[in-house]
C-alpha positions as CSV (number, residue, x, y, z in Angstrom):
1,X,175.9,234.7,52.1
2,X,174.6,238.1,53.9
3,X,176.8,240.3,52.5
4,X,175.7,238.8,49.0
5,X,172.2,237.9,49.6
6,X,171.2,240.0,52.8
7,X,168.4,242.9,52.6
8,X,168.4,243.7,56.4
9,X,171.2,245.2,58.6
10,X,172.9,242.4,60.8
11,X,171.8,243.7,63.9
12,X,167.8,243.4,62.8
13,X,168.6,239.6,62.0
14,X,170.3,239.0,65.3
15,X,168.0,240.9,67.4
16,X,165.4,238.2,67.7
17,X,168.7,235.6,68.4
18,X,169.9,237.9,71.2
19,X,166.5,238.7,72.8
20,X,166.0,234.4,73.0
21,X,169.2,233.7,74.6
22,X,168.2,236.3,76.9
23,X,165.0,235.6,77.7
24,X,165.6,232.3,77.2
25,X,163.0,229.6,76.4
26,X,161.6,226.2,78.6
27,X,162.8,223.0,78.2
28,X,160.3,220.8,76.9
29,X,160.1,217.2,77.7
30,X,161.3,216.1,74.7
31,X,164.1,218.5,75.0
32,X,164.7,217.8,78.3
33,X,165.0,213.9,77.0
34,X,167.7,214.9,73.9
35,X,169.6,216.9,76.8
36,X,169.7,213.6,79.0
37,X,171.2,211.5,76.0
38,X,174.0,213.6,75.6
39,X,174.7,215.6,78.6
40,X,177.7,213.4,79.7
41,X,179.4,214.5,76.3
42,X,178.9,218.0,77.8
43,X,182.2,219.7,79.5
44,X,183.4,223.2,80.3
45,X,181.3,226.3,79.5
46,X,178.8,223.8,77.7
47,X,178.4,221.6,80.5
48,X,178.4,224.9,82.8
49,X,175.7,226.7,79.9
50,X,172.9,224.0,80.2
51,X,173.5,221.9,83.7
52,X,171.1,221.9,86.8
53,X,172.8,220.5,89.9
54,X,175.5,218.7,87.7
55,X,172.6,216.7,85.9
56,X,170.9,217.8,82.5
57,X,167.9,219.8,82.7
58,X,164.8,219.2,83.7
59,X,161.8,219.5,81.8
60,X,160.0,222.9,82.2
61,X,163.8,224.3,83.0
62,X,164.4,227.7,81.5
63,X,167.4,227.7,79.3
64,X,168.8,231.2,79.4
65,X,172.4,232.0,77.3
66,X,174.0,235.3,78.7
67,X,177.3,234.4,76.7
68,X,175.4,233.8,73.7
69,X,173.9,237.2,73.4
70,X,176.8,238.6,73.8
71,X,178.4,236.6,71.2
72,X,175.3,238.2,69.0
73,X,175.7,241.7,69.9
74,X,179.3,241.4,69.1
75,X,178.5,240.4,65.9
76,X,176.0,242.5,65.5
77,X,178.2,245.9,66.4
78,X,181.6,244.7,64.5
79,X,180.4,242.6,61.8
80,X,181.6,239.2,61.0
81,X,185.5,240.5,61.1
82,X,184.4,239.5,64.9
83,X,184.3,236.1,64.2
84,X,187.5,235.9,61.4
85,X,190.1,238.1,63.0
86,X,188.6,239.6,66.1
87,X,187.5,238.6,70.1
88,X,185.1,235.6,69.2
89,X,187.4,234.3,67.2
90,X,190.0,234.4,69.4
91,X,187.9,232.6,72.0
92,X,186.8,229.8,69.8
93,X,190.3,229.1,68.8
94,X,191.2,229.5,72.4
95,X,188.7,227.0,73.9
96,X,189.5,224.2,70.8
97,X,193.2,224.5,71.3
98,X,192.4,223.9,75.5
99,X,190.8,220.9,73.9
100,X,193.2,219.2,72.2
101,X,192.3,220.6,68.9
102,X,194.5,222.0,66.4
103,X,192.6,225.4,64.8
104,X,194.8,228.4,64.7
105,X,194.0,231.8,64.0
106,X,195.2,231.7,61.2
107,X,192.3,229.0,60.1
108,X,190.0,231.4,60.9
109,X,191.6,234.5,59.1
110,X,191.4,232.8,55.5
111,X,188.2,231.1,55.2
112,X,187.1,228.9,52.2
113,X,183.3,229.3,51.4
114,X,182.1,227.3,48.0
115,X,178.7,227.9,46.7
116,X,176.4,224.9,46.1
117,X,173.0,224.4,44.9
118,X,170.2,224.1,46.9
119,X,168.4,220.9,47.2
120,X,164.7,220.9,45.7
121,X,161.2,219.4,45.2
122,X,157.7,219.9,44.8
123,X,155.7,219.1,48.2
124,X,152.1,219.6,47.1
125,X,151.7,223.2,45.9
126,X,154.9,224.4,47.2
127,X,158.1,224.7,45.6
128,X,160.6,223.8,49.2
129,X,164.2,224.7,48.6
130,X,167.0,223.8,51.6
131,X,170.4,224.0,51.6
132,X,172.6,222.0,48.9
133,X,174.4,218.5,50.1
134,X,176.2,217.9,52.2
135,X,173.9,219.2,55.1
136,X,171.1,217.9,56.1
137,X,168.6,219.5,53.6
138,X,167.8,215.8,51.8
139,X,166.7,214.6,54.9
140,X,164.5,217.7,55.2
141,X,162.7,217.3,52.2
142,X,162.2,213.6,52.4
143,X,160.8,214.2,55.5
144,X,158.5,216.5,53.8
145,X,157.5,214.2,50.7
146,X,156.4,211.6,53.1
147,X,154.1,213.9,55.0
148,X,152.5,215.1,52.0
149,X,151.8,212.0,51.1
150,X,150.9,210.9,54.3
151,X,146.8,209.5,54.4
152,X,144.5,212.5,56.1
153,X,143.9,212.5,59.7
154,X,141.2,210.1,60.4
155,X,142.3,207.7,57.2
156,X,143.4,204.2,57.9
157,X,145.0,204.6,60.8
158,X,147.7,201.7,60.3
159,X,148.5,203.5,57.2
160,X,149.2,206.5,59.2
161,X,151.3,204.6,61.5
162,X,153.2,203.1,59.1
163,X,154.0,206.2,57.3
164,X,154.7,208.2,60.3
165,X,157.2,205.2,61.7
166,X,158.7,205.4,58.1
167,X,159.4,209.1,58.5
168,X,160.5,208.7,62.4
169,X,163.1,205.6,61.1
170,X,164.1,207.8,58.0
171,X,164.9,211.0,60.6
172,X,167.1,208.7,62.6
173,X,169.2,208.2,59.5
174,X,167.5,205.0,58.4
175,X,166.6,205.5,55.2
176,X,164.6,202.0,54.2
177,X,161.9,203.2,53.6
């Protein structure tokens, strides 16, 4: 999509990417909550990126990702041959294969990309588009269509509630509405 639709040089787009993982950013207590729930799914470098004392992270914790920035600026100085045929590549095939999983380099060398449409609607005055199915843009602009037609702040607040639980159910893939 960036070499057909991209108006800035890669390394503009990454820089704000590579300057986060970097810096880094603290863990909020909801964060710190989603870490918790599936930390023990965490192994190797993932477990190794995010863990404090063996345990997931606390909240307030600064998450810093040395290995990701350089994963960026790689990207950003060779382009995305980096990723197809070149050293990130050849770690994430690497780490997958040490994992039981069967991606070659090969995989990576010929990759299939299909176009599709972008999901669409009308949330007040805006026109929102989000990517086409089967990601999770639907959701997305569900999510958005019941906001907007959420009651004001200060309305009837069981109306409120029941919209807002509506949208919480609907964002935990529960869809009866």
């Amino acid at each position: 999509a960036w070499h057909r639709f991209g108006t800035q040089p890669l390394d503009t787009l990454l820089g704000p990417a590579i300057e986060l993982a970097e810096r880094g950013f603290m863990l909020t207590p909801t964060g710190s909550n989603l870490m918790k729930m599936g930390f023990g799914r965490l192994v190797g470098q993932g477990r190794a990126t995010f863990a404090v004392s063996d345990a997931a992270p606390p909240p307030g914790h600064v998450i810093r990702q040395p290995d990701l920035a350089q994963t960026y600026r790689t990207l950003a100085r060779d382009g995305f041959e980096a990723f197809y045929e070149g050293s990130i590549g050849a770690k994430l095939v690497e780490a997958i294969r040490d994992a039981g999983g069967l991606l070659t380099p090969e995989d990576l060398s010929r990759p299939q990309v299909s176009w599709c449409e972008p999901s669409a609607c009308d949330v007040g005055s805006y026109y929102v588009q989000s990517t086409g199915w089967p990601y999770t843009s639907y959701e997305t602009l569900l999510a958005l269509k019941i906001l907007a037609n959420a009651p004001a702040a200060g309305g009837n607040a069981k109306g409120e509630r029941s919209t807002l639980g509506q949208l919480g159910r609907m964002m935990d893939g529960d869809f009866r509405i």
